[in-house]
C-alpha positions in Angstrom: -3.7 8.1 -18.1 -1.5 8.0 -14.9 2.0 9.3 -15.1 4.0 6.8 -13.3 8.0 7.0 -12.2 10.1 5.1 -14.1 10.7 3.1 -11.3 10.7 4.5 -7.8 10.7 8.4 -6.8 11.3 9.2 -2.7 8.6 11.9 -2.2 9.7 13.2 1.1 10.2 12.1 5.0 7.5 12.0 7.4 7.4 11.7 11.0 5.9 7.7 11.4 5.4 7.7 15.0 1.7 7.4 15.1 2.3 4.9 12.4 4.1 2.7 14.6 2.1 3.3 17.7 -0.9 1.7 15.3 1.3 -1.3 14.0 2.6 -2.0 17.4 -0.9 -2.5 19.1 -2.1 -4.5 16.5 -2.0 -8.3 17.6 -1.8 -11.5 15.8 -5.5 -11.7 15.7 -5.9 -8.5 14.0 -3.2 -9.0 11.8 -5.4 -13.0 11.2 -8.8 -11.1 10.5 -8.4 -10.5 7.2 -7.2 -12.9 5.0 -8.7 -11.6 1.3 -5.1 -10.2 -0.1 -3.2 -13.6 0.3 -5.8 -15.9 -0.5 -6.8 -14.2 -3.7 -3.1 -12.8 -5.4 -0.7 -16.0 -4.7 2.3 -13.5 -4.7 1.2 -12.1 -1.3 0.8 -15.4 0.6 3.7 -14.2 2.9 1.9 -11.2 3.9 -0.6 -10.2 6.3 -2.5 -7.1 5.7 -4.4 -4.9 8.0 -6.9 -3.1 5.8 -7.9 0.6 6.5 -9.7 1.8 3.1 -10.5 -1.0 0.4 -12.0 -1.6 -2.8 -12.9 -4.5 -4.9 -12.5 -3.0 -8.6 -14.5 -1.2 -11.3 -17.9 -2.4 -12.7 -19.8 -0.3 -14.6 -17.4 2.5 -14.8 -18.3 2.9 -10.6 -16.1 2.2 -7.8 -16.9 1.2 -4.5 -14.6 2.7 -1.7 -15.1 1.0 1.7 -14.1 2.3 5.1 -12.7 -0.7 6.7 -11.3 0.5 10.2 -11.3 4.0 12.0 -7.7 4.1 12.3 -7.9 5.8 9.0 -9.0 8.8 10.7 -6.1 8.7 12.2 -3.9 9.4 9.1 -6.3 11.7 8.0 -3.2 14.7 7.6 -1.0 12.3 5.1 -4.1 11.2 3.1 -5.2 14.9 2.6 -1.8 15.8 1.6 -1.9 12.8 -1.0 -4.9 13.4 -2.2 -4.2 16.6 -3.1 -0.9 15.9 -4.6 -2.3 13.3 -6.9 -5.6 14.9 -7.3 -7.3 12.1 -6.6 -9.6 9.9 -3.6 -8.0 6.8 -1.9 -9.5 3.6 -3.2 -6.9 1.5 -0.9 -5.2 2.2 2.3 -3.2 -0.8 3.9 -0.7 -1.9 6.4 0.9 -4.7 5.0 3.3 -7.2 6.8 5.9 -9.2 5.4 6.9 -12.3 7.4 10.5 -12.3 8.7 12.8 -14.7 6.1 10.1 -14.5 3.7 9.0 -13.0 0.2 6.8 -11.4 -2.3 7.3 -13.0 -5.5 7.5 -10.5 -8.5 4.4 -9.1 -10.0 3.0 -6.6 -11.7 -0.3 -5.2 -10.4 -3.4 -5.2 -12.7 -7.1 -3.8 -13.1 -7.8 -0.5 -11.5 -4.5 -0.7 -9.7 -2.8 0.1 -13.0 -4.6 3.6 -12.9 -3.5 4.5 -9.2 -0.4 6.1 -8.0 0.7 3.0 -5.5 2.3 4.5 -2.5 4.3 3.1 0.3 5.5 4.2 3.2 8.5 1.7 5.2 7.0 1.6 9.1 9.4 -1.1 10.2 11.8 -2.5 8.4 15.7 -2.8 8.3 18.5 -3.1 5.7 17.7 -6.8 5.0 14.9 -5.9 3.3 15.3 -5.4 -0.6 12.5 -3.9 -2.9 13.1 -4.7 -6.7 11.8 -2.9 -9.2 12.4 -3.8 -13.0 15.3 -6.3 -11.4 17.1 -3.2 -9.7 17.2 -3.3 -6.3 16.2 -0.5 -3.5 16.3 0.2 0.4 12.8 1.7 1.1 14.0 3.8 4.7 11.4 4.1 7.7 9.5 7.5 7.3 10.3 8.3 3.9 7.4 8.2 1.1 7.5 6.3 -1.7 6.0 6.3 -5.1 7.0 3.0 -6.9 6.1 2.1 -10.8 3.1 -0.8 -10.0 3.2 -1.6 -14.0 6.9 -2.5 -13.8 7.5 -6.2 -12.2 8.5 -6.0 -8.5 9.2 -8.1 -6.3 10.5 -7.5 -2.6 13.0 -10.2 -0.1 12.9 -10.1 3.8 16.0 -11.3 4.2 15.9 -10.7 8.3 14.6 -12.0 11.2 11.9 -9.5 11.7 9.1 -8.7 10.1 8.4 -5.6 7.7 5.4 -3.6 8.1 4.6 -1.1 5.5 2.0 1.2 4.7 0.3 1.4 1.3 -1.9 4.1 -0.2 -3.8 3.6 -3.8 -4.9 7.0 -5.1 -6.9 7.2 -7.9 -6.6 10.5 -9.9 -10.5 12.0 -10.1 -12.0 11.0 -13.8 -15.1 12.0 -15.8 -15.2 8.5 -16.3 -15.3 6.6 -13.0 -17.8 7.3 -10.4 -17.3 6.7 -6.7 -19.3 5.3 -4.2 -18.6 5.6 -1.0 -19.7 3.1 2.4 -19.1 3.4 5.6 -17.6 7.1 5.6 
């Protein structure tokens, strides 16, 4: 079983300047490419996600992990770090935009998400921006690392003009009873 905040715990700040390097060379196309997230969970259809790591769930007690995009090589220092904190592999490694006057309706997440420590990291955003959890709100700052509670219902408003770019890390911690299988590493 994962042990989960109750709601949100600030893990520590990092420098984000290669983050934003990354988000701010990423173009509308890029940002277009990949349409899964919105299409399938109606609660994201205000976001755009740019995906770095993704998997599609558990069958038959195996996960598939693919490597989506090099830029994950990139962030290889943070993942190692997380990985070892959680004692676990990344199963989901995002950057996920929020449109500007827009929302994510609340939510909990579901299936192997439930089992992850869901991790977020603010890249751009501003003090418009509220991220509730259980109905209490929170200011997620740029460059600080976030664990929130995924089980809880959570919901987040862009009340600004611009858009907020985050980036989000699933880690799974290692199990005798899920297998992993990896592609494209």
């Amino acid at each position: 079983m994962t042990i989960k905040p109750d709601n949100i715990i600030e893990i520590e700040k990092i420098d984000i300047d290669k983050f934003k390097s990354i988000v701010n060379c990423l173009n509308d196309d890029d940002w277009d490419l990949w349409d899964f997230r919105q299409k399938k969970f109606g609660n994201q259809k205000n976001t755009k996600t740019y995906p770095l790591i993704w998997s599609c769930g558990i069958e038959n007690n195996t996960i598939t992990v693919i490597k989506k995009n090099k830029i994950f090589d990139e962030i290889s220092i943070l993942i190692e770090y997380l990985t070892e904190r959680y004692n676990g592999i990344v199963v989901k490694c995002m950057f996920t935009k929020l449109l500007a006057n827009k929302n994510i309706e609340e939510h909990c997440d579901f299936n192997e998400l439930v089992l992850c420590h869901r991790i977020h990291i603010p890249i751009i955003t501003n003090d418009q921006v509220i991220f509730h959890i259980d109905k209490i709100p929170f200011f997620l700052e740029e460059g600080k690392v976030y664990e929130i509670n995924n089980q809880k219902l959570h919901s987040v408003e862009n009340n600004s003009n611009f858009d907020r770019v985050h980036l989000i890390i699933d880690i799974l911690p290692f199990s005798k009873n899920i297998n992993v299988c990896y592609e494209g590493f």
